[in-house]
C-alpha positions in Angstrom: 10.3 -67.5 73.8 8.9 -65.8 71.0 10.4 -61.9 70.5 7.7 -59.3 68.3 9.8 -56.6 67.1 8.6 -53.5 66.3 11.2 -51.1 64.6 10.0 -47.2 64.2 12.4 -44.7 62.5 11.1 -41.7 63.9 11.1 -37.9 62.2 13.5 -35.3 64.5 10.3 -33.2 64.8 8.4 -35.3 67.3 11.2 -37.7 69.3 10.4 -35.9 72.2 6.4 -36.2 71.4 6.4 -39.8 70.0 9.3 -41.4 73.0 6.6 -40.2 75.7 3.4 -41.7 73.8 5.2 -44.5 73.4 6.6 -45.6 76.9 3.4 -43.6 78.7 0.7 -45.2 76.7 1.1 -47.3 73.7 3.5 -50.1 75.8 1.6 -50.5 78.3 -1.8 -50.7 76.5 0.2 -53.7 74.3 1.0 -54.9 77.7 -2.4 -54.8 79.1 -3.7 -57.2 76.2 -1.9 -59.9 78.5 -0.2 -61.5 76.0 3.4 -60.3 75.8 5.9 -60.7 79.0 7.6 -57.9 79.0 8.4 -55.4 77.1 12.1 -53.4 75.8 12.9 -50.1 73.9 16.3 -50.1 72.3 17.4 -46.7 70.3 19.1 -48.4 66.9 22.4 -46.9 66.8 23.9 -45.6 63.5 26.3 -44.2 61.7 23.8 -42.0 59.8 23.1 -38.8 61.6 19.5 -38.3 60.6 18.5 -41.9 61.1 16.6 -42.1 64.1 15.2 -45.8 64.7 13.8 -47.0 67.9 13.3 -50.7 68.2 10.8 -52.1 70.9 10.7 -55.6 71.8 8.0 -57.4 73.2 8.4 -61.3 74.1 5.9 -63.6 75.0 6.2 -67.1 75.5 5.2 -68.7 72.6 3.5 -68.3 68.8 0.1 -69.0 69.7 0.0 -65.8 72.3 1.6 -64.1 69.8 -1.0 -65.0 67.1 -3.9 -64.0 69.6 -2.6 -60.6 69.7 -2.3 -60.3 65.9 -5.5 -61.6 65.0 -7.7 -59.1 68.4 -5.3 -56.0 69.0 -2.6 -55.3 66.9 -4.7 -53.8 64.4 -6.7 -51.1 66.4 -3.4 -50.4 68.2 -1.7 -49.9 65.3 -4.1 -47.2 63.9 -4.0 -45.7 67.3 -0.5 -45.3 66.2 -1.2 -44.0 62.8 -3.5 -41.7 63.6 -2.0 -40.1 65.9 2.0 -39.4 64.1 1.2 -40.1 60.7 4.0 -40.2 58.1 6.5 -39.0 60.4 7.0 -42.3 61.6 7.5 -45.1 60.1 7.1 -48.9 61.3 8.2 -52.5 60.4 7.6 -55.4 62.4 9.5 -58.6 62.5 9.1 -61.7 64.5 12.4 -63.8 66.4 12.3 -66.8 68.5 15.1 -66.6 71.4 17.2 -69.6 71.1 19.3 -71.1 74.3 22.9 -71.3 74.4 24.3 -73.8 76.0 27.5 -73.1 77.7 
């Protein structure tokens, strides 16, 4: 399995604004591009009272479906994302592959 990671530190003055968009619209229009599994939100805890990071993670089953999404979505949806919260959020992306533990 193949994790896309998208971390988002997020300005105080839209959480409320940007944590609806987010879960309402922008997951499941990734989602809808029928190339990621599921999809996770995770609030990044820290010891830094200001920092306010949000990490969603979407998995998919394996680098090519991952690749498809890069190279025909990701793009538009990220300027869908721009557009609409600007400077006040800032995102990095990073890309994990799940390995099995044997127990």
């Amino acid at each position: 399995m193949i994790v896309y990671n998208v971390s988002c530190s997020v300005d105080k003055s839209i959480i409320k604004d940007w944590l609806k968009w987010i879960i309402e619209n922008h997951i499941p229009e990734i989602l809808s591009c029928s190339r990621f599994i599921e999809a996770k939100i995770y609030r990044v805890v820290s010891s830094k009272e200001n920092d306010i990071t949000y990490a969603i993670a979407y998995k998919c089953h394996n680098i090519k479906d991952l690749h498809h999404y890069q190279a025909n979505f990701a793009l538009d949806l990220q300027k869908k994302h721009l557009d609409k919260f600007g400077e006040k959020v800032f995102c990095f992306r990073t890309v994990l592959e799940e390995i099995n533990i044997k127990k």
